[in-house]
C-alpha positions as CSV (number, residue, x, y, z in Angstrom):
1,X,142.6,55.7,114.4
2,X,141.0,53.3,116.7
3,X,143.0,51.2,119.6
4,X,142.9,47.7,118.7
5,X,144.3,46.5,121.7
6,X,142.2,49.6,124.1
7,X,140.7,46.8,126.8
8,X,144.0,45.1,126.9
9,X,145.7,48.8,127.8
10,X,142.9,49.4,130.3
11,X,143.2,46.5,132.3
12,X,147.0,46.5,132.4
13,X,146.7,49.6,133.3
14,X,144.0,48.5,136.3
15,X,146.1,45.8,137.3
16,X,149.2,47.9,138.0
17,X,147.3,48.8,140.9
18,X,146.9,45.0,142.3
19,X,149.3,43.4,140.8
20,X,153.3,44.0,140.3
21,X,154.0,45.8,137.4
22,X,150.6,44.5,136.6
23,X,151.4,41.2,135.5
24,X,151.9,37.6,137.5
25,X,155.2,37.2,135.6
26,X,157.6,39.9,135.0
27,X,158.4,38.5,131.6
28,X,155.3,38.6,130.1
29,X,156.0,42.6,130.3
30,X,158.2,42.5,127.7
31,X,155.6,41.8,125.1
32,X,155.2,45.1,123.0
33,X,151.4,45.2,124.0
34,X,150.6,42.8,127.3
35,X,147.6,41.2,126.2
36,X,144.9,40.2,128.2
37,X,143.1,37.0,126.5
38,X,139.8,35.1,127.4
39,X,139.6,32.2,125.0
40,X,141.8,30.1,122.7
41,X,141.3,26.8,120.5
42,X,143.3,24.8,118.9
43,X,145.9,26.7,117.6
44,X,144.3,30.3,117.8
45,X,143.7,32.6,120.6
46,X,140.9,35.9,121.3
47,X,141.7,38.6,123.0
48,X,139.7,41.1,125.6
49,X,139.2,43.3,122.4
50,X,137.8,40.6,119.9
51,X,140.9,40.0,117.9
52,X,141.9,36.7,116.7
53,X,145.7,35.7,116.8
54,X,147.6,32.4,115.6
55,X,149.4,31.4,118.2
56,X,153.1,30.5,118.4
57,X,153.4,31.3,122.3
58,X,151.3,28.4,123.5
59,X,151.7,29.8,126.8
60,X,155.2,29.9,127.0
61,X,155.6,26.3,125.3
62,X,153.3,24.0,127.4
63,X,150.2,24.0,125.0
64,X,151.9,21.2,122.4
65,X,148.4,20.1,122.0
66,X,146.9,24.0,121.3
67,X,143.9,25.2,123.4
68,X,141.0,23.4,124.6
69,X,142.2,19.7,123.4
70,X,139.2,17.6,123.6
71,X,141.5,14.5,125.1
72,X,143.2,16.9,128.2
73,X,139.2,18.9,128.0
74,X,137.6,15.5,128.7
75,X,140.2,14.1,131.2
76,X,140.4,18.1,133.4
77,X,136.8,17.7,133.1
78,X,136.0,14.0,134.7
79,X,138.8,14.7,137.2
80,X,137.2,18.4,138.3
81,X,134.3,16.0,139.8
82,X,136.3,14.6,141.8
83,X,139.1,15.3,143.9
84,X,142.0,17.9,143.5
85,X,144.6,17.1,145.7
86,X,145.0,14.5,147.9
87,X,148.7,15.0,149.2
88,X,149.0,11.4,148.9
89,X,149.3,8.9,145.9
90,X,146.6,8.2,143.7
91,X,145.7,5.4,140.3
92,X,147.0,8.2,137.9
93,X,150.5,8.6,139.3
94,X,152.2,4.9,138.5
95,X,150.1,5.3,135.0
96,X,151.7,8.3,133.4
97,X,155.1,7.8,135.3
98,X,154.2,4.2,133.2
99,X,154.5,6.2,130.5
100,X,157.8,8.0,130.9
101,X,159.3,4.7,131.1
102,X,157.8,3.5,127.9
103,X,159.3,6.6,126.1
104,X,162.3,8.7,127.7
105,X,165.4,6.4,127.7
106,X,166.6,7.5,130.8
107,X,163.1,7.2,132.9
108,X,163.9,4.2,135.0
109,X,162.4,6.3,137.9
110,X,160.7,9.5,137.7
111,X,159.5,12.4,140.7
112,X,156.7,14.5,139.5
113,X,156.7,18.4,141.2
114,X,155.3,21.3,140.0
115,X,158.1,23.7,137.8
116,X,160.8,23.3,136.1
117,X,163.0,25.3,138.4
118,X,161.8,22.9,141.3
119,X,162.5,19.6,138.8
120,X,166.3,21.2,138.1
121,X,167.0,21.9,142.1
122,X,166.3,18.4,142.8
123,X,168.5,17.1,140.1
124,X,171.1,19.1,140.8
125,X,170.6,18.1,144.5
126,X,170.5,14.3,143.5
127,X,174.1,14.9,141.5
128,X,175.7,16.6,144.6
129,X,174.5,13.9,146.9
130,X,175.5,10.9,144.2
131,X,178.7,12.0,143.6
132,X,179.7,14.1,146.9
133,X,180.8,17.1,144.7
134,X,179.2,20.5,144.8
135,X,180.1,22.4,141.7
136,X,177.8,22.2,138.8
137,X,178.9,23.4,135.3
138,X,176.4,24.7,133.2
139,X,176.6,26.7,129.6
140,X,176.2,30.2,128.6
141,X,173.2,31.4,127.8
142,X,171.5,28.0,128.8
143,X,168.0,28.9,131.7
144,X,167.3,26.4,134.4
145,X,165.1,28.1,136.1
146,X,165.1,31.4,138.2
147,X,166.0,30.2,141.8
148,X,169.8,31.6,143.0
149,X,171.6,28.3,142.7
150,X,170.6,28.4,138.8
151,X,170.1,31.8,137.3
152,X,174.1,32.1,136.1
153,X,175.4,33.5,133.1
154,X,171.9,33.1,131.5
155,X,171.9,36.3,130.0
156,X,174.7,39.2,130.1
157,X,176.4,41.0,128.3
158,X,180.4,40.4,126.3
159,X,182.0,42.2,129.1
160,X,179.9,40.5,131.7
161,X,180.2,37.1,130.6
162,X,184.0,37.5,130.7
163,X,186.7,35.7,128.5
164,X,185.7,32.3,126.7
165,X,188.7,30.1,128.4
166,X,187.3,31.4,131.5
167,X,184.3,32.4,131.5
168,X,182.7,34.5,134.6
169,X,179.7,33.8,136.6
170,X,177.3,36.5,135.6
171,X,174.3,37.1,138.1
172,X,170.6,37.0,137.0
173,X,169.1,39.3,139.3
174,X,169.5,41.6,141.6
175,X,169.3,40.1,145.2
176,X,171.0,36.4,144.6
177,X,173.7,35.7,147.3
178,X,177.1,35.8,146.1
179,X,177.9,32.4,147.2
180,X,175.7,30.6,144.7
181,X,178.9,31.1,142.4
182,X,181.1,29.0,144.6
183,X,179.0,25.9,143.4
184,X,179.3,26.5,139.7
185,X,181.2,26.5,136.8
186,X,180.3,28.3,133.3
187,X,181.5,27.3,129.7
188,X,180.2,28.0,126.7
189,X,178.4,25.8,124.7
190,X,179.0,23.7,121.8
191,X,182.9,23.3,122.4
192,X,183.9,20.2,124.0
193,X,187.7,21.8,124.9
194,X,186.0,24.4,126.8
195,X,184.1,21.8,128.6
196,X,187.2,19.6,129.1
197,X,189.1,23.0,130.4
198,X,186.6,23.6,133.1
199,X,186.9,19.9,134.3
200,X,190.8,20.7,134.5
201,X,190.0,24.8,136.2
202,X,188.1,22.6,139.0
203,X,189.6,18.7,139.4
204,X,187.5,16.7,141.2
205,X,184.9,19.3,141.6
206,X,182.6,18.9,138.8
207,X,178.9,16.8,140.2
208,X,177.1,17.1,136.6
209,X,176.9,18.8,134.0
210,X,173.5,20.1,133.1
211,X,172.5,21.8,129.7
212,X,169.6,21.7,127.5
213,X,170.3,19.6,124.8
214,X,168.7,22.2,122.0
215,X,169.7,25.7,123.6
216,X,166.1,26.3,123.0
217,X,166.1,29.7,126.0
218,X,168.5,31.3,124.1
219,X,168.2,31.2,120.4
220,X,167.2,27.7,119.4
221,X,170.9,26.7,118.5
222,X,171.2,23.3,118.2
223,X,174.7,21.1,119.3
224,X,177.2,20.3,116.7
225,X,177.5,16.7,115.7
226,X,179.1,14.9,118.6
227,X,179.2,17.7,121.1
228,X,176.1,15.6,123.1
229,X,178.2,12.8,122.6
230,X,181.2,14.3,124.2
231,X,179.2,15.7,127.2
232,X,178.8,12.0,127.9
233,X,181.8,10.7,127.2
234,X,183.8,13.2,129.0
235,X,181.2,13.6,132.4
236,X,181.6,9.5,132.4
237,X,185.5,10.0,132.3
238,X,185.6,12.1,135.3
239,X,182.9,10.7,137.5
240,X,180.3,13.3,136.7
241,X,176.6,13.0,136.1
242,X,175.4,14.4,132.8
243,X,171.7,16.4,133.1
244,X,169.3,17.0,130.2
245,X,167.4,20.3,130.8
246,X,164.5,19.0,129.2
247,X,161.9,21.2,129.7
248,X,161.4,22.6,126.4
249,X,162.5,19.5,124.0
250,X,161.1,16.9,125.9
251,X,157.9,15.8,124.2
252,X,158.3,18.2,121.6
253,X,161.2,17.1,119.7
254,X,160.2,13.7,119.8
255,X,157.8,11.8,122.5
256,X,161.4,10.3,123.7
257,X,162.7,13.9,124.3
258,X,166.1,14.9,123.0
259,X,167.9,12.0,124.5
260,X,166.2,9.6,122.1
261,X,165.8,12.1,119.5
262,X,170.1,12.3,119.5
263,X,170.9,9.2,120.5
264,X,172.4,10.2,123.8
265,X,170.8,9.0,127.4
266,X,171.8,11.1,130.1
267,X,171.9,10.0,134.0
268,X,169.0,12.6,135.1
269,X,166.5,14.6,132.9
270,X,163.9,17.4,133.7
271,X,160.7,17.7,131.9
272,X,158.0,20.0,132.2
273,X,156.5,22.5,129.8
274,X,154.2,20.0,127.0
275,X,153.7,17.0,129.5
276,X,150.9,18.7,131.4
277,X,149.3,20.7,128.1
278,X,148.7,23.5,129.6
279,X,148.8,22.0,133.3
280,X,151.7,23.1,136.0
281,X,153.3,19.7,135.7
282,X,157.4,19.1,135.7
283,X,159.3,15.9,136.7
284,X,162.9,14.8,137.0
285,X,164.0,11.0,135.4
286,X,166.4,9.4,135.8
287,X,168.6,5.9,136.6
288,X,167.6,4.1,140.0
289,X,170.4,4.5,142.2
290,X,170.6,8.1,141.6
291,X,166.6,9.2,142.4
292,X,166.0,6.4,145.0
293,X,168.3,8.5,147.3
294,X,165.7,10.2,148.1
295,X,163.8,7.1,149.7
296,X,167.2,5.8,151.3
297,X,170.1,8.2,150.6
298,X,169.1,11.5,152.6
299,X,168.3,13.6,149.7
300,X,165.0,16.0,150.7
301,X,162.3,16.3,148.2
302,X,158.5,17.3,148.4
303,X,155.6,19.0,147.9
304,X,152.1,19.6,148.5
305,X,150.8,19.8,145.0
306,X,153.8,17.5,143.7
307,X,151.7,14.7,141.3
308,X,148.4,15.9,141.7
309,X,145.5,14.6,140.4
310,X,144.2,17.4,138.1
311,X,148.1,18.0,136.6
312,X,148.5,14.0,136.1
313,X,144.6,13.8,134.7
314,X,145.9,16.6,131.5
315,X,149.5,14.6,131.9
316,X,148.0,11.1,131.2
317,X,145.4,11.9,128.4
318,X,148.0,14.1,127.0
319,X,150.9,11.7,126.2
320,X,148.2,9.3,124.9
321,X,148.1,11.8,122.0
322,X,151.5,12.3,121.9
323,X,152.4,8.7,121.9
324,X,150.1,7.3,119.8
325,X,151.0,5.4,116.9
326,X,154.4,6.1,117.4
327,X,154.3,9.6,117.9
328,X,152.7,10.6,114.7
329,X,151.1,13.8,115.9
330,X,154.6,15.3,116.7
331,X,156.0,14.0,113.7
332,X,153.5,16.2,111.8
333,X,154.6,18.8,114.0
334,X,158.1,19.1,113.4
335,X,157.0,18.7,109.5
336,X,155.1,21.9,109.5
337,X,157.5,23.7,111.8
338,X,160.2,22.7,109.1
339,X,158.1,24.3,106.4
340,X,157.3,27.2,108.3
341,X,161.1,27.9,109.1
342,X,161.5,27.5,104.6
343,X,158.7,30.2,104.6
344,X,159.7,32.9,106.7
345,X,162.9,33.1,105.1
346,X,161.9,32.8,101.9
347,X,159.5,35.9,103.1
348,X,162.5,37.6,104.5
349,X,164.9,37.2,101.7
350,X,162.3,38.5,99.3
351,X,162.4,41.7,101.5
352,X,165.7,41.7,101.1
353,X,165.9,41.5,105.8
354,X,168.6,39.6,106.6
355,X,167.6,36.8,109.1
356,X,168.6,33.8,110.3
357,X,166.0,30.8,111.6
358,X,167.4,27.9,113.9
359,X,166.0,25.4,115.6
360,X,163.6,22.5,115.4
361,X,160.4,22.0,113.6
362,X,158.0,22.5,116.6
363,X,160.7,25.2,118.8
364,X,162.7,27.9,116.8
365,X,164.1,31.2,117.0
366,X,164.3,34.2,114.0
367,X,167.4,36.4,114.9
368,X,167.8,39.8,112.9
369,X,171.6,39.2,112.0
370,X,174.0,39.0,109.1
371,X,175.3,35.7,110.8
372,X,175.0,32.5,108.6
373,X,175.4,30.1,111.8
374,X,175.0,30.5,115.2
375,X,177.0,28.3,117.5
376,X,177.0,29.9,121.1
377,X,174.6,32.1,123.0
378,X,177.5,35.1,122.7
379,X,176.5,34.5,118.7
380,X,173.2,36.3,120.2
381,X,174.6,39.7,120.9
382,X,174.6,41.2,117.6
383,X,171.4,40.1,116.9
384,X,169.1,43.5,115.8
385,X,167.0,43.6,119.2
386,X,165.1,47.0,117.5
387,X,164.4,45.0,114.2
388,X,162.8,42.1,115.9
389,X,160.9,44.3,118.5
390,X,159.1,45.8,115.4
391,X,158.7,42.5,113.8
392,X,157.2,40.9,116.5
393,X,154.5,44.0,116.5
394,X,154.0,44.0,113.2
395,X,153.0,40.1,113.3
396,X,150.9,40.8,116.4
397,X,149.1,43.7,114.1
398,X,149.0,41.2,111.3
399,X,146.9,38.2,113.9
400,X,150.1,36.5,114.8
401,X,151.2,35.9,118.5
402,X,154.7,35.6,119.2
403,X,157.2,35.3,121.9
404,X,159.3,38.5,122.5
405,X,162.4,36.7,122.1
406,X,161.9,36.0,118.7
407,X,160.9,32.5,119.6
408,X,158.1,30.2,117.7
409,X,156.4,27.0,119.0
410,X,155.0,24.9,116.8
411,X,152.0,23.0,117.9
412,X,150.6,19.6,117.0
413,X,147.3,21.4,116.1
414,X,148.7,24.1,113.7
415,X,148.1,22.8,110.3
416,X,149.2,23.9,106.8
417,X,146.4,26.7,106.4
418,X,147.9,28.5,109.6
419,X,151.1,28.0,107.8
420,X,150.3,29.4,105.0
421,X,148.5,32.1,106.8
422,X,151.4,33.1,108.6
423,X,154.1,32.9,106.3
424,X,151.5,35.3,104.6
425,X,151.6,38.0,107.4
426,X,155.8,37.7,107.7
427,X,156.0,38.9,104.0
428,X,153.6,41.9,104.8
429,X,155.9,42.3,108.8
430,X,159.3,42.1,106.6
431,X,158.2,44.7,104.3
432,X,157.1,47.0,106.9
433,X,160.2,46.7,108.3
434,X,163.1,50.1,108.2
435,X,165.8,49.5,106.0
């Protein structure tokens, strides 16, 4: 039998020579083959060997708009000509920052960098130096990025993560100091007393707290009615900022991010991911008095490539798509998502796999699980990590590119034939499936 993915293999296995572990990100090794790709449009990709995939990757989550948009194409295009970086401010800065204002709630200012682990150090720095506290509590399972004062108690296991009153601070990685766990405090998600408890653990403490409003890096669980509204109430009681990690929900759930999509406006918010379609881009937004402190308050930010033309050129002719008549495109989006969520377990039940989908329309996750909710990341560790390994390969046999985490972006360019296409290929990857 022939090697469908044989130029793939040989060039991963070329690259192991150059590059670590033979890819530029150690988590695109987890895939069950490492592809190597050279073209993509709209919502479907080609790989080195010729095969054609529908894509629910989109490069981690930043494609919203698929591949080779003609909008971002035309905008990359006219903005190649001229220059790439200036250091220095330029028209398309105050027009997409414009933008932000016009949509995200909390936008009253907004800092453009480069990643969302650089947009979440600078909010974090902006809610020690606001409130002159250093502790930040964050939730289980939640991922703001992979620098040392954030990578805590993202992943781990039950005896690692400790008890749920009092949770431990579980390390990321090898190499982070020790003392980046005497400026946080964990909880798990979705429980206001456990948030209340930690303010109590450490009074006074407590700058912010951050989380991502959909725990979209661990499972696509979604809060419980009023526990977004309790992170406010309760961070506004004791003095404490509240941060959105929006990076994956914001303009994706809806072109206000999650804060308008729930009704909640938090004091700071990171974006990144979809605003640049397919461009490094990530900012931080927020209220006035907090992100002018870097202009008058002492608080260091910057950044060579921070706002640069080329990112801001894809940003700007991006959220004119997104935003246009009143962010139809996304509403479409989330429609299809929706349907393709009804679909797969429809497909699974048929099989007779248990599964269960959560999430939104355009960002959810399939866990392998007898569950019938999932609350909490811990909710995660009985999930069937074999089962979904030899789903995810069967799809990727079957033309269908997914994350290894079992997670599925929706794009505003997948349309109901690649829906139907794929729901197609799950009941074929569910029956293939051990018993």
């Amino acid at each position: 039998m022939s090697d469908r993915y044989a130029t793939s293999r040989s060039l991963l296995e070329r690259a192991r020579h150059s590059l670590t572990g033979g890819v530029s990100s150690p988590f695109r090794a987890y895939f069950p083959v490492p592809l190597y790709f050279e073209d993509g449009n709209g919502p479907r990709l080609r790989d080195v060997d010729g095969n054609e995939y529908i894509d629910y990757a989109l490069g981690w989550g930043p494609n919203i708009l698929g591949y080779k948009h003609p909008a971002v194409v035309e905008a990359v295009t006219r903005q190649a000509r001229g220059v790439h970086t200036y250091g220095a401010q330029h028209r398309i800065e105050p027009e997409v920052a414009e933008k932000f204002q016009r949509s995200v709630p909390c936008a009253e200012r907004v800092a453009f960098t480069s990643s969302g682990s650089e947009a979440v150090q600078l909010a974090m720095r902006l809610a020690r130096a606001y409130t002159g506290r250093k502790r930040i509590l964050k939730c289980e399972g939640h991922y703001h990025g992979w620098m040392d004062s954030a990578l805590l108690s993202y992943r781990g296991t039950a005896a690692q993560l400790g008890s749920v009153d009092a949770p431990s601070v579980a390390f990321g990685s090898k190499g982070q100091v020790a003392n980046a766990a005497d400026n946080i405090a964990i909880a798990t998600w979705n429980g206001l007393e456990a948030i209340e408890k930690r303010f109590a653990d450490f009074p006074g403490e407590i700058a912010a707290v951050i989380t991502e409003p959909v725990l979209c890096n661990s499972g696509c669980i979604m809060p419980e009615p009023g526990f977004l509204e309790g992170l406010r109430e309760i961070t506004r009681r004791h003095g404490a900022l509240l941060i959105f990690d929006e990076v994956i929900t914001g303009f994706r759930i809806d072109v206000g991010g999650a804060q308008k999509h729930f009704g909640v406006t938090p004091d700071l918010a990171t974006f990144g991911k979809a605003i640049g379609a397919g461009m490094p881009l990530s900012a931080v937004a927020g209220w006035p008095d907090i992100m002018e402190m870097m202009m008058t308050g002492g608080v260091a930010f910057g950044g060579t490539f921070n706002g640069n033309p080329m990112s801001l050129a894809a940003a700007n002719a991006a959220l004119d798509v997104l935003m246009a008549n009143d962010g139809a495109a996304l509403v479409k989006a989330n429609r299809l998502g929706c349907l393709l969520q009804d679909g797969l377990r429809n497909a699974a039940a048929k099989n007779g796999i248990p599964v269960h989908i959560c999430g939104f329309g355009t960002a959810f996750s399939i866990h392998f699980t007898e569950l019938a909710e999932m609350r909490t990341y811990r909710d995660m560790l009985g999930d069937n990590k074999e089962r979904l390994t030899a789903y995810i390969r069967a799809m990727l046999d079957e033309g269908i590119y997914l994350l290894p985490d079992g997670r599925m972006y929706v794009s505003c360019v997948h349309g109901e034939q690649e829906i139907r296409e794929t729901v197609s290929a799950a009941d074929r990857a569910f029956a293939s499936l051990p018993r």
